[in-house]
C-alpha positions in Angstrom: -8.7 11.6 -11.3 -11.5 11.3 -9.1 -12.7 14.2 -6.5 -12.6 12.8 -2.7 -13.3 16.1 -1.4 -17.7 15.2 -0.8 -16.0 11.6 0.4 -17.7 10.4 3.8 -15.3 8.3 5.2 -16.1 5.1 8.0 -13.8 2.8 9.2 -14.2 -0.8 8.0 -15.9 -2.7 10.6 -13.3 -5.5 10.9 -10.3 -3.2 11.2 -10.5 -2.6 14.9 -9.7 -6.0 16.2 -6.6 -6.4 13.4 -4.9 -3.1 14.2 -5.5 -2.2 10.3 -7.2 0.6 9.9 -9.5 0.8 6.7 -11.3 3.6 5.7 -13.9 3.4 2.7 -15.9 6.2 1.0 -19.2 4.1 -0.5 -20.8 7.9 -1.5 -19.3 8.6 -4.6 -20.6 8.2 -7.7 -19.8 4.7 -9.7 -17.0 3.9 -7.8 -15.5 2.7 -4.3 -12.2 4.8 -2.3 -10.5 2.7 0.2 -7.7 4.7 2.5 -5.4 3.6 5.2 -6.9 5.6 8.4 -3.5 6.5 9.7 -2.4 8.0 6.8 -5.4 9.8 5.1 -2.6 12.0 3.2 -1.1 9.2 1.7 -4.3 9.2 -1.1 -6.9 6.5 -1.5 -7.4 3.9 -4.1 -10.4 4.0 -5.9 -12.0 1.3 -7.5 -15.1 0.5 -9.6 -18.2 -0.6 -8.0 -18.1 -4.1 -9.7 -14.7 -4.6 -9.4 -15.1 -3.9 -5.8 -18.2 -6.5 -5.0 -16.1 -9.0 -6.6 -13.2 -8.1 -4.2 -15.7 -8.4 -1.3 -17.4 -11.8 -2.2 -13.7 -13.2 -3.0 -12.7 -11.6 0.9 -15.3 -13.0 2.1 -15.2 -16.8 0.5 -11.5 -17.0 2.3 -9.3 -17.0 -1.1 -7.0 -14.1 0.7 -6.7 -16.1 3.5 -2.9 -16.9 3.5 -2.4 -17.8 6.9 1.2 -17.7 8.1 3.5 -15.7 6.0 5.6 -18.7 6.0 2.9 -20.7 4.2 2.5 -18.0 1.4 6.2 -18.8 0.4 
């Protein structure tokens, strides 16, 4: 298990326009947290650091872009 208790937290950029609220910790060593803002109790995922470039570049080139929920079906 990794300690999150020297975690610095920010909110992801994008996740005041979209009413999520994403919280990551980039401080810790080797590895990524990611928490859901409203619920900081809930725990945090925590990620490699490659695993979580990937995750960004994929983000970012669209492929989680579903689009209507109805579409995903």
């Amino acid at each position: 298990m990794t300690d999150l208790s020297q975690a610095v937290w920010r909110k992801a950029r994008l996740s005041q326009y979209n009413g999520g609220c994403v919280e990551v910790a980039a401080n810790l060593p080797g590895v990524i947290a990611v928490r859901d803002s409203k619920r900081p109790e809930g725990g945090a995922h925590v990620v490699g650091r490659a695993a979580f470039a990937v995750f960004l570049a994929d983000a970012r080139s669209g492929r989680y872009d579903f689009g209507a929920i109805s579409d995903v079906h």
